[in-house]
C-alpha positions in Angstrom: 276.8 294.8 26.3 274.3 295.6 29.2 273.0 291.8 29.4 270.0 292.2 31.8 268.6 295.4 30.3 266.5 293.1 28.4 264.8 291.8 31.4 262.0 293.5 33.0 262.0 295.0 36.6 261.6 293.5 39.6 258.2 293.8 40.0 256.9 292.5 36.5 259.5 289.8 36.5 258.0 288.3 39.8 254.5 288.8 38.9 254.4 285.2 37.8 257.2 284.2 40.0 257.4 280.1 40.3 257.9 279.0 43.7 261.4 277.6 44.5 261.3 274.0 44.2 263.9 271.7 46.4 263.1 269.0 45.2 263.3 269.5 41.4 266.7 271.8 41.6 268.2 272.6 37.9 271.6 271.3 37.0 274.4 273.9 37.5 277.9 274.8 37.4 279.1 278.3 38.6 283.0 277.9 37.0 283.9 277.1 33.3 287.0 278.4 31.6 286.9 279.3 27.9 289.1 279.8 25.2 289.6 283.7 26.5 291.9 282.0 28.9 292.6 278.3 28.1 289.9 275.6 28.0 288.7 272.0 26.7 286.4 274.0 24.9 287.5 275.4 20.6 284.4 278.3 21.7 282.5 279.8 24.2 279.6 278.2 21.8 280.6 275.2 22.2 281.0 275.6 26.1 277.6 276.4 26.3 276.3 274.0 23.7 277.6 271.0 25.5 276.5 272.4 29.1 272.9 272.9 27.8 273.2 268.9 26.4 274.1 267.7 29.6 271.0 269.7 31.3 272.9 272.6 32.5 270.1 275.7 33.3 273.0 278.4 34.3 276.6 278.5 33.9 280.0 280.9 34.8 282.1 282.1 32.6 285.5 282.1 34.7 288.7 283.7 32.6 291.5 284.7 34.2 291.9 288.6 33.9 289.4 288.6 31.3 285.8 290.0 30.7 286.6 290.1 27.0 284.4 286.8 26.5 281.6 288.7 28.3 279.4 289.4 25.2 279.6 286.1 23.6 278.7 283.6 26.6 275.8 286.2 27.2 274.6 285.8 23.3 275.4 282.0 23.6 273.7 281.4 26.8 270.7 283.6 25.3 270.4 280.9 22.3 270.2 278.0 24.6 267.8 279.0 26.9 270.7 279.1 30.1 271.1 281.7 32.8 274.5 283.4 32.4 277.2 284.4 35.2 279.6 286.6 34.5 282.7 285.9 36.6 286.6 286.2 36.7 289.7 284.7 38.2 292.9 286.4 39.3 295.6 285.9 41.8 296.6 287.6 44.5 299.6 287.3 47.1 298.9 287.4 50.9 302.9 288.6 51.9 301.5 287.8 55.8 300.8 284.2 54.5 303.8 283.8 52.6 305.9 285.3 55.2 304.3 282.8 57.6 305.0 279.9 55.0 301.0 279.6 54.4 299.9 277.5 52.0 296.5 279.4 50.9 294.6 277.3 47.9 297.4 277.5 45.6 299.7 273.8 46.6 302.6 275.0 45.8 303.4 278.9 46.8 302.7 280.4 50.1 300.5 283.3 50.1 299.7 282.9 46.6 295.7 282.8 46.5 293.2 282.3 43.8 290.2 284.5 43.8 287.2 284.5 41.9 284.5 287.6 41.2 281.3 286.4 41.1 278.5 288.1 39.2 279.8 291.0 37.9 278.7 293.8 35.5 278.5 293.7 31.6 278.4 297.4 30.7 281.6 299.6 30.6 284.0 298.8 33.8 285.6 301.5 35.4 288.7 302.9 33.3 290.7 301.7 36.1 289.7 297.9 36.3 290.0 297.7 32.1 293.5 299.3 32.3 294.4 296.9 35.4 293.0 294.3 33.5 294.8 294.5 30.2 297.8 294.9 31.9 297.6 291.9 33.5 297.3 289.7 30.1 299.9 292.1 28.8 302.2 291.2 31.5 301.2 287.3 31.0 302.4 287.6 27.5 305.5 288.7 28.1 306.3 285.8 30.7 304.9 283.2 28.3 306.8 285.1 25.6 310.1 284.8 27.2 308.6 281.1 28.1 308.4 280.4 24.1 311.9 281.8 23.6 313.6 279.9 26.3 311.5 276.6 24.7 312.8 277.3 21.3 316.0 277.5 22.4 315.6 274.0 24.1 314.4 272.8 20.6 316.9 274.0 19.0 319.5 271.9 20.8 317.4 268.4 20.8 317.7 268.9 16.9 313.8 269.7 16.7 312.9 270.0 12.9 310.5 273.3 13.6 310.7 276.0 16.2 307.5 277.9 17.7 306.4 281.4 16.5 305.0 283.1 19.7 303.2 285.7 17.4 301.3 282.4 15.3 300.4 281.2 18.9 298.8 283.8 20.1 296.8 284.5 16.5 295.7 280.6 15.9 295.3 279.1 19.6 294.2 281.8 21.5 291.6 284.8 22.4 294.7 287.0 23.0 296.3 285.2 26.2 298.8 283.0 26.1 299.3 280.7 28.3 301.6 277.4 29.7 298.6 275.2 28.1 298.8 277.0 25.2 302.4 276.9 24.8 302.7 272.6 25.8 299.6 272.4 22.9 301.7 274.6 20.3 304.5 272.0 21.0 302.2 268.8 20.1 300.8 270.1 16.9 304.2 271.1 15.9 304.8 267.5 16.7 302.6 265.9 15.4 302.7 267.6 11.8 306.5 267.1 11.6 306.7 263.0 12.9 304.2 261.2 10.6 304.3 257.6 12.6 303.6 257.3 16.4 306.9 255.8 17.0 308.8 258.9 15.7 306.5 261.3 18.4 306.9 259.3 21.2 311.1 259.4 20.4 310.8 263.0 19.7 308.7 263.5 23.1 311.4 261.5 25.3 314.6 263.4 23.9 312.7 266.8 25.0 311.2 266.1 28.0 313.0 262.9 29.1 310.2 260.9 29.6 308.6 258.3 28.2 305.4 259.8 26.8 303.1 256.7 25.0 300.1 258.1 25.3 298.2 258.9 22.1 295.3 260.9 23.9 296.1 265.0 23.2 295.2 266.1 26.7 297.6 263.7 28.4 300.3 264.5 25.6 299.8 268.5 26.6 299.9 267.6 30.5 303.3 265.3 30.6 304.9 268.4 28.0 303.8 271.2 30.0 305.1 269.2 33.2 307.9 268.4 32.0 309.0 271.7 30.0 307.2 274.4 31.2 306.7 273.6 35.2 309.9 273.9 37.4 312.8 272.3 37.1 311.8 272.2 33.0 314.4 274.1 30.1 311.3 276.5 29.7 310.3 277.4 33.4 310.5 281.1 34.2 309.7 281.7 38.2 306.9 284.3 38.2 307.6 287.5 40.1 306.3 288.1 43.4 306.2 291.7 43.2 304.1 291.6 39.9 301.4 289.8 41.8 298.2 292.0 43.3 297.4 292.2 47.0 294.0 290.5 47.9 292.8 293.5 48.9 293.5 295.2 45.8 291.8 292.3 43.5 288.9 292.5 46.1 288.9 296.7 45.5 288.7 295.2 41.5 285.9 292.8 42.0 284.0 295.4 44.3 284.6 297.9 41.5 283.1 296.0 38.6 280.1 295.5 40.7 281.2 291.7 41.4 281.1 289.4 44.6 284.8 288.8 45.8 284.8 284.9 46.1 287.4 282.7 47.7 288.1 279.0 45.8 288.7 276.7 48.3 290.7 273.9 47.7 289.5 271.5 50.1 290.7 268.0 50.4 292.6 267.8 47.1 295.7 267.2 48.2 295.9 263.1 49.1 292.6 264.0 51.4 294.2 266.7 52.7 293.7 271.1 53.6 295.9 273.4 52.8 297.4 275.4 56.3 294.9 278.0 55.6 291.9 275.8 55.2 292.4 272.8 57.1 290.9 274.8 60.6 287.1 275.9 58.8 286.2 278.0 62.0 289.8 279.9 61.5 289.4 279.9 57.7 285.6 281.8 58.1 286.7 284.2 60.5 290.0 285.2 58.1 287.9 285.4 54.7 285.6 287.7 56.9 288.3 289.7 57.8 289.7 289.9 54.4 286.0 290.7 53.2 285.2 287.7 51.3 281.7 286.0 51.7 281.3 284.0 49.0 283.0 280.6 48.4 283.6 278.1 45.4 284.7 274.8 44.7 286.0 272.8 41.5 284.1 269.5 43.4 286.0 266.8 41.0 288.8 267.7 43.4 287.2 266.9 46.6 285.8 263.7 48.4 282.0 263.9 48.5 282.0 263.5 52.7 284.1 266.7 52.6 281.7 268.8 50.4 278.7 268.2 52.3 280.4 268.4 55.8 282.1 271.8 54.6 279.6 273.5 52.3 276.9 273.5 55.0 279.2 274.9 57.4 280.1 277.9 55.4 276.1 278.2 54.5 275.3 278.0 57.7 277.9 280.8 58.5 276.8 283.0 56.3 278.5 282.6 53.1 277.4 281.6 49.6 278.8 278.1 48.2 278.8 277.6 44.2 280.1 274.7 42.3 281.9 274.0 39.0 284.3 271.9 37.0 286.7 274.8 35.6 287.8 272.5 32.5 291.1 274.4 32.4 292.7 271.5 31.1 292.9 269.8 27.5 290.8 267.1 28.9 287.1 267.2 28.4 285.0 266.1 31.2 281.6 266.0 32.0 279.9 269.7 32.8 277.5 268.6 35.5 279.3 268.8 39.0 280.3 266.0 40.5 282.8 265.1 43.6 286.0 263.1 43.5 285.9 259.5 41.4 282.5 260.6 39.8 280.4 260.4 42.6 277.2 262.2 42.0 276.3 265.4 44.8 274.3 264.9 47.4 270.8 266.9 47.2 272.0 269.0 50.5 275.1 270.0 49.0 273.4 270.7 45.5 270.3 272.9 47.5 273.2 275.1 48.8 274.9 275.7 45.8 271.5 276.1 44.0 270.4 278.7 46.2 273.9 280.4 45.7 273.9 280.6 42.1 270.0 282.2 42.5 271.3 284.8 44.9 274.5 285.5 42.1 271.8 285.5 39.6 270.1 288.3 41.2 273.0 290.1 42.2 273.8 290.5 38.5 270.4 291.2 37.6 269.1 293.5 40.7 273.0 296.1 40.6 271.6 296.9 37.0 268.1 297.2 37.6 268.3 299.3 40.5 272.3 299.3 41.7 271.7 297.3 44.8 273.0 294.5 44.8 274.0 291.1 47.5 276.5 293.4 48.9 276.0 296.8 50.8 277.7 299.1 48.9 279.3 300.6 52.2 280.2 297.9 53.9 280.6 294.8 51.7 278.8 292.8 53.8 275.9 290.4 52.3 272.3 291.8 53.1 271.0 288.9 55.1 267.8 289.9 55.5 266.8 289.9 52.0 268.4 286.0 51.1 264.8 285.1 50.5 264.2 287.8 48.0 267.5 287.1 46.3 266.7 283.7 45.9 263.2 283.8 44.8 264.9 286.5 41.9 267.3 284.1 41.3 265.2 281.5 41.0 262.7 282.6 38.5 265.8 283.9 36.1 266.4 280.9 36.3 263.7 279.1 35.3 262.4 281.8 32.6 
């Protein structure tokens, strides 16, 4: 699938260009995980379904290690009149950070880092991003393979009256990733169809986890199992290997290659109104993402205070980078789709003009690297072309509002 060839060029589509309108900006969200990776969401229709509902006029795709949902959020985005991205996630491992005990956005593991790809292309990728690609979900599968043997094994001692099949996981719960999510949810149903009466689950859930899990809401069921089975410390926990993760630049070289934007997700203030080592100095955090080459920025804003967003968003802006928002909904629980900062407090209209603009200048990235294979970055440097933000914007822009 070539999405944009559908479009015209640049010149008919801005014949009839709209202005940009600040104070009437469209509803957005630049992050959503599907069922190519693990999501709230049954389907990618439903994804965008609900989004276009709640007012939504573009949306991300975000999988990790995945395009393969690609064609179907572009078809599904077509039918309800939204602007698609087409991003990815992967992670990378910094060894200067982790040497340096750095704690980059990922809580938990020095020098592991998140990154996103922003905008990139839907024809053929290069032989060598597919084969890096599929190796990557190949290599997932075996760790959450060996994750489902070690569970059985644990379910086997409890006296559990069922076992799980990884191969029946993989075929009924997932788009050909399997994940901890998908493994704590395989656990539930199983559950759930074995133990008729509430009071038989929740004995079930405290001989295998050892805790007392009451709740009759799936997503919290899911959470407390993976938690407490899956995470470390848990029967089923299987530390990842350090050498098997990417160097940033290496997933950058990726994103560069599919004709993305290398994007770093910040954390922000997620943890008890607290920055990570790497982001709690933003002048030291801008000048190390520029170094690494990374000019574009995200966050999942549920996760962070509203007086941090706009404080930090318009610092990176002003600096140069791009700032997008989304929810991520890589979790069983289904929340709203419309952005929104910590304890549902709605976005300020500075914040949401940045991000806005962002998404236009993604938006046009996409479209303008297929049209005429320039896109927001130079193609020799990697650096952002500045001097045509207003041009990105207004193509952006009118995409958008087609």
């Amino acid at each position: 699938m070539e999405y944009w060839t559908k479009y015209p060029g640049p010149e008919q589509l801005l014949a009839n260009a709209p202005d940009f309108d600040g104070n009437n900006l469209p509803l957005t969200n630049g992050h959503l995980h599907t069922p190519y990776s693990f999501s709230a969401f049954d389907t990618v229709e439903q994804t965008v379904q609900l989004a276009s509902k709640e007012g939504l006029k573009a949306a991300g795709i975000n999988d990790f290690n995945t395009v393969n949902g690609f064609d179907e959020w572009g078809r599904a985005c077509s039918k309800h009149g939204m602007a698609p991205l087409f991003n990815i996630e992967m992670i990378g491992l910094n060894t200067e950070d982790q040497a340096n005990d750095i704690k980059v956005n990922d809580p938990s593991n020095p020098g592991r880092t998140y990154i996103s790809g922003k905008g990139l292309s839907t024809g053929t990728l290069p032989a060598y991003v597919s084969t890096w690609l599929s190796d990557a979900v190949a290599k997932n599968n075996m760790q959450s393979r060996a994750m489902t043997d070690l569970l059985n094994h644990h379910l086997r001692n409890a006296g559990a009256p069922f076992i799980l099949d990884f191969k029946e996981i993989l075929r009924k719960l997932t788009k050909g990733q399997v994940r901890e999510r998908h493994l704590a949810r395989a656990v539930r149903l199983k559950a759930e169809k074995a133990f008729t009466s509430e009071k038989e689950r929740v004995e079930f859930y405290k001989i295998i986890t050892q805790k007392e899990i009451t709740s009759s809401d799936p997503a919290t069921i899911e959470n407390l199992m993976r938690g407490a089975l899956l995470k470390a410390g848990g029967p089923a926990f299987i530390p990842e290997d350090t050498n098997s993760f990417a160097s940033l630049e290496t997933i950058r070289e990726l994103i560069m290659k599919a004709k993305g934007v290398p994007t770093y997700p910040f954390l922000g203030n997620a943890l008890e109104g607290e920055c990570t080592d790497f982001e709690k100095n933003i002048e030291t955090t801008m000048k190390k993402l520029r170094e690494r080459g990374f000019f574009s920025t995200e966050f999942i804003t549920p996760r962070n205070s509203i007086q941090y967003l706009e404080k930090t968003t318009e610092i990176l802006w002003n600096n140069g980078f791009l700032v997008t928002f989304g929810t991520e909904h890589n979790t069983p629980a289904m929340e709203p789709l419309v952005p929104y900062a910590k304890n549902g407090i709605p976005l300020t209209q500075k914040v949401k003009l940045i991000n806005t603009k962002s998404i236009c200048i993604l938006l046009a990235h996409q479209y303008l690297t297929e049209k005429t294979g320039n896109g927001w970055l130079d193609q020799n440097t990697g650096k952002p072309k500045y001097d045509e933000k207003n041009y990105f914007i207004k193509i952006g822009w009118t995409i958008m509002n087609l």
